[in-house]
N, C-alpha and C positions, 0 to 999 in steps of 0.2 A: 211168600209170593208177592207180598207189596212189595218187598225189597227189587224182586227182579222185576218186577213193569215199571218201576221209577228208575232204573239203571238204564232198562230199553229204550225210556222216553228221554233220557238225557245224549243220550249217543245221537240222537238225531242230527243230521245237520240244517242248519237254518239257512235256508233255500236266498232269503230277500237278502240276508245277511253275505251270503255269496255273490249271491248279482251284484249289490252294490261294490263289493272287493273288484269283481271281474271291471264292473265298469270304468271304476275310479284306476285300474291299470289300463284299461284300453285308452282312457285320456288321458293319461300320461304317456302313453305309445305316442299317441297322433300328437302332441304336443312338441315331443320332443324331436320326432319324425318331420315335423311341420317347421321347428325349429332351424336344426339342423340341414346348413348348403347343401348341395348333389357334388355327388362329386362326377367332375370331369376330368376327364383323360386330359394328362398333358398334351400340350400342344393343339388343343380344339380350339376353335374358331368359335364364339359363342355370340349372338345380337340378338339384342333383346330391346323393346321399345321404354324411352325412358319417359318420365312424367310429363314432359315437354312435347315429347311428341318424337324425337328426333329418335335415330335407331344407332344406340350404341353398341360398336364393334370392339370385343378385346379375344385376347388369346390367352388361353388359362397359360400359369406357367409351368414350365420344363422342369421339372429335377434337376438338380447340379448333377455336369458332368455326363448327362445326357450326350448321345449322338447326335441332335440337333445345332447343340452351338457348333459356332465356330470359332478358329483358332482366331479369330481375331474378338477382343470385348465390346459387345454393343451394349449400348443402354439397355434395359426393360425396357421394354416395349408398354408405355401408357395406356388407358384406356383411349379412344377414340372415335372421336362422334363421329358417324357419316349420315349429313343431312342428304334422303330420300323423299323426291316431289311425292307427294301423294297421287295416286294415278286420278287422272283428268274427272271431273267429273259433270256430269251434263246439267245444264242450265234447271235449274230445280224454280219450276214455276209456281207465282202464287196458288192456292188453294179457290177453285172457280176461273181459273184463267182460259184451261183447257174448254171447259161446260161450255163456258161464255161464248169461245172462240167457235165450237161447233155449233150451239145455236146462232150464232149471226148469220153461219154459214149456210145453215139449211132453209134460216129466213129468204138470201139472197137468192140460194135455189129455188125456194117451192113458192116465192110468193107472184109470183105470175105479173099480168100486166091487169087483172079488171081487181076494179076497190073489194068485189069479194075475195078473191082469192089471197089480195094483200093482206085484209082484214083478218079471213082464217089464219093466215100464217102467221099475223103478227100475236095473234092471240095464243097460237102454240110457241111462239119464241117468248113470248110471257110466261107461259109455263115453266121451261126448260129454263129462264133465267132465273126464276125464284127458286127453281130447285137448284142449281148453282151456289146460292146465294146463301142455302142454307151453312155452310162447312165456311164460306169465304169471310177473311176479317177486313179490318181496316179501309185503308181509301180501294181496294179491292173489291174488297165487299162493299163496301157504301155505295161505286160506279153501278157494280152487279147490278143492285136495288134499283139503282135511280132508272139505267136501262129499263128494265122491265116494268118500271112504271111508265115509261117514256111506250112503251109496244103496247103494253096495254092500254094507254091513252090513242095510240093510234089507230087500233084496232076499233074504240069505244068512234073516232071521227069517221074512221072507213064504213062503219055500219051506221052512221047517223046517227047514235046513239046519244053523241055531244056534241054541240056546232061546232065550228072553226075548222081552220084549211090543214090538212092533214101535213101536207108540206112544212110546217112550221114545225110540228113534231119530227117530221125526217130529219129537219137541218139540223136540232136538238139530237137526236141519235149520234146522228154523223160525228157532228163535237166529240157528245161523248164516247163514240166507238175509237177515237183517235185516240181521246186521252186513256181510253178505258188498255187501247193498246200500249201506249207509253210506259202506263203502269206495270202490265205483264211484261213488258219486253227489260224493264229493271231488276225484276223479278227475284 
């Protein structure tokens, strides 16, 4: 009886010892599949983009004696680059340029003609530019900033809050809303 339960337990197959067979053939499958060009029909037209960027055009070759030549010997036909513009693409504006440009503009809308209403508005376009300002880097970002210290400073003269003639703070805007445009408009 011992004889035959040690015969039954050797017949078994070793399951892990399988999988790792199956696996170690499936990568060498993909490997060599991976390896190994496609084949293309003679005569295809094939473009494919090359590291440069440019999109190289060839034609796989013909078989000898093909129906395609002709009676007369032309060269092989080389590989051939055909440089393709990139299609156009639209002016990609700094990060806060858009924010900025919509809070100035609701400023100039909503801020009416009496010091409150300036004041409230100036104080919401303070808002909206610090939230701008959050995402925006560089001399972008630094304008962002300095505006909305410049609104919130206005808003702090329009409410009485800080002496001095509000007007000096406008002309400062102004400045910088030109250069803040020069900036986006390099973009």
């Amino acid at each position: 009886m011992t004889g035959s339960g040690s015969a039954g337990a050797g017949s078994r197959l070793n399951w892990t010892a399988v999988s790792a067979l199956a696996g170690s053939i499936a990568a060498a499958v993909a490997l060599f599949a991976y390896l190994m060009p496609p084949k293309i029909p003679p005569g295809t037209v094939v473009s494919s983009p090359s590291p440069s960027g440019q999109v190289v055009t060839r034609r796989s070759p013909s078989p000898v004696g093909s129906s395609t030549e002709s009676s007369t010997s032309q060269p092989p036909s080389r590989t051939q680059a055909v440089q393709e513009s990139p299609p156009p693409l639209g002016k990609i504006r700094s990060v806060g340029c858009d924010e900025t440009a919509a809070a100035l503009t609701a400023y100039r809308r909503d801020a009416g003609t009496s010091p409150s209403g300036q004041a409230a508005a100036a104080q919401q376009t303070y808002s909206d530019l610090m939230g701008a300002a959050l995402n925006a880097q560089g001399a972008v970002g630094a304008k962002i900033r300095r505006l909305a210290a410049e609104f919130q400073e206005l808003s702090f003269r329009l409410t009485g809050m800080t002496g001095g003639d509000p007007n000096q703070v406008i002309a400062d805007i102004n400045a910088d809303v030109a250069e803040f445009n020069r900036l986006c408009a390099a973009g």
